[in-house]
N, C-alpha and C positions, 0 to 999 in steps of 0.2 A: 148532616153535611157529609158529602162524602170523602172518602178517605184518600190523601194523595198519592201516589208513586212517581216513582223518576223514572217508569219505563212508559213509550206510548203504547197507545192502545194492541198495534200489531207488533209489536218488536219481541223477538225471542229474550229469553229467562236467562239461556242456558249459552255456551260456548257454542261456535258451531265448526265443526270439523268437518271438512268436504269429505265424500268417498269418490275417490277416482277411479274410472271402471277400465280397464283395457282386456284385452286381449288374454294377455298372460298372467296376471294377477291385477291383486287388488291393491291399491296403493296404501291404504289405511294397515290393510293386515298388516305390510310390511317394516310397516314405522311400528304399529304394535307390537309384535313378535319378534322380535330380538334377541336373535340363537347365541348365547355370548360364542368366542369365536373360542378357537383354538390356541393356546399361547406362542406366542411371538419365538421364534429361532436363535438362540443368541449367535450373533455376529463370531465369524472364525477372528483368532487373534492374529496380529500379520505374523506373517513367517518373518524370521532373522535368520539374514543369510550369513555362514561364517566367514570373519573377513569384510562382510562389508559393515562396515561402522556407520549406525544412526546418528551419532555426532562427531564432532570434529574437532580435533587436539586444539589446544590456546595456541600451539606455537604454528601450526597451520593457518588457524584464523588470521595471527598476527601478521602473518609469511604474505596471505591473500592479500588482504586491505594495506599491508605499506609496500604491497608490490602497485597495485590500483592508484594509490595515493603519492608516489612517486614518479607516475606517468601524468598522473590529474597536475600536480604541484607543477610538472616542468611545461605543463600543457597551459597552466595558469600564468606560468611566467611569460613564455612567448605569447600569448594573447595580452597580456599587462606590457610588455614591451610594443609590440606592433600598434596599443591604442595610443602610449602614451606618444608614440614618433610619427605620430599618422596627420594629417593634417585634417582629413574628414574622418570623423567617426565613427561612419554607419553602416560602413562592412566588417570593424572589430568588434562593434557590440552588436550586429547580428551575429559574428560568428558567436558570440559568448549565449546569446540565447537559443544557437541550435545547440552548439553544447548540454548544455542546463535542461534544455527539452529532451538532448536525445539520451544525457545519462540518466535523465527521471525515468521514460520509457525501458531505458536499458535495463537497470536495474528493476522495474516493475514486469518486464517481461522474463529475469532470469529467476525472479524470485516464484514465481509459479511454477517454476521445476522440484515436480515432488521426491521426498525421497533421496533428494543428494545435498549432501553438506556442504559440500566445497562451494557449487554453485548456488549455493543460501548464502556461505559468506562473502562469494564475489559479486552478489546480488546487492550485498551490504557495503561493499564497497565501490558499487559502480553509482548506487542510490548519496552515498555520501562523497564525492566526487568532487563538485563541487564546494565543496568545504576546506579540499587541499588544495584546491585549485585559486582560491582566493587566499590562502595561505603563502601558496608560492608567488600571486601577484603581491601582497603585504611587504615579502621581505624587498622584491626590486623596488616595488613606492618606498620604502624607507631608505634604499640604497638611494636613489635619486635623491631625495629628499635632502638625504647628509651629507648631497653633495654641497647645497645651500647654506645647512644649517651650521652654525659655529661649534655646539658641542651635541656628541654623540656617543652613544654609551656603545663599544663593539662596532663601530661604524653604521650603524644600523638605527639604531633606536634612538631619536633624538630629546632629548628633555632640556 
């Protein structure tokens, strides 16, 4: 009987690896011969200019973001007042979502300035913006609120 195999009768043994002929070389050679290359350049380290500081003091940070969040909180309040006295609604809470749209962008446009602190932390404070700004809507809803409500802790906060 004769002897099986899993190959057919024409089919190659062996791998087959094209050789591609051009002009200017062989294609095969070049995948074979592999000149290792020369090592790599290490990268200059950045320069530090004197005087300019790569970060930025706490008391700056803090100076940036509750100067931003002071303007956001009063920005929150008179948008929290013009919805709550408004009769339609649909021009105070669009305004509230160009807002919300245009400090996201804001803050994602100042935040790819490279290289300067300050506008990294007014990045942080334009991107967190809205956070004081619902802040400063909370406390007028709680002022209104207590005007209803029978008791209030600091006229504000009702339990």
């Amino acid at each position: 009987m004769p002897e099986r195999t899993d190959t057919l009768a024409g089919d190659p043994t062996q791998p087959y690896t094209p050789t591609f002929q051009t002009d200017e070389f062989e294609a095969l050679s070049a995948v074979v011969e592999q000149v290792p290359s020369e090592p790599l350049p290490v990268p200059a380290h950045p320069v530090v200019v004197p005087g300019n500081y790569q970060y930025l003091k706490r008391w700056q940070f803090v100076l940036v973001v509750a100067g931003v969040w002071a303007l956001s909180a009063a920005a929150g309040w008179g948008l929290y007042h013009w919805w709550y006295h408004s009769i339609d609604k649909t021009a105070p809470v669009f305004v509230v979502l160009v807002f919300v749209i245009t400090s996201t962008v804001g803050g994602l446009l100042l935040a790819m300035a490279p290289n300067r602190p300050v506008v990294t932390a007014l990045a942080t404070a334009v991107m967190s913006a809205p956070l004081a700004a619902v802040a400063g809507a909370a406390v007028l809803h709680g002022l209104y609120f207590c005007e209803w409500a029978s008791r209030c802790f600091v006229g504000l906060i009702p339990y």
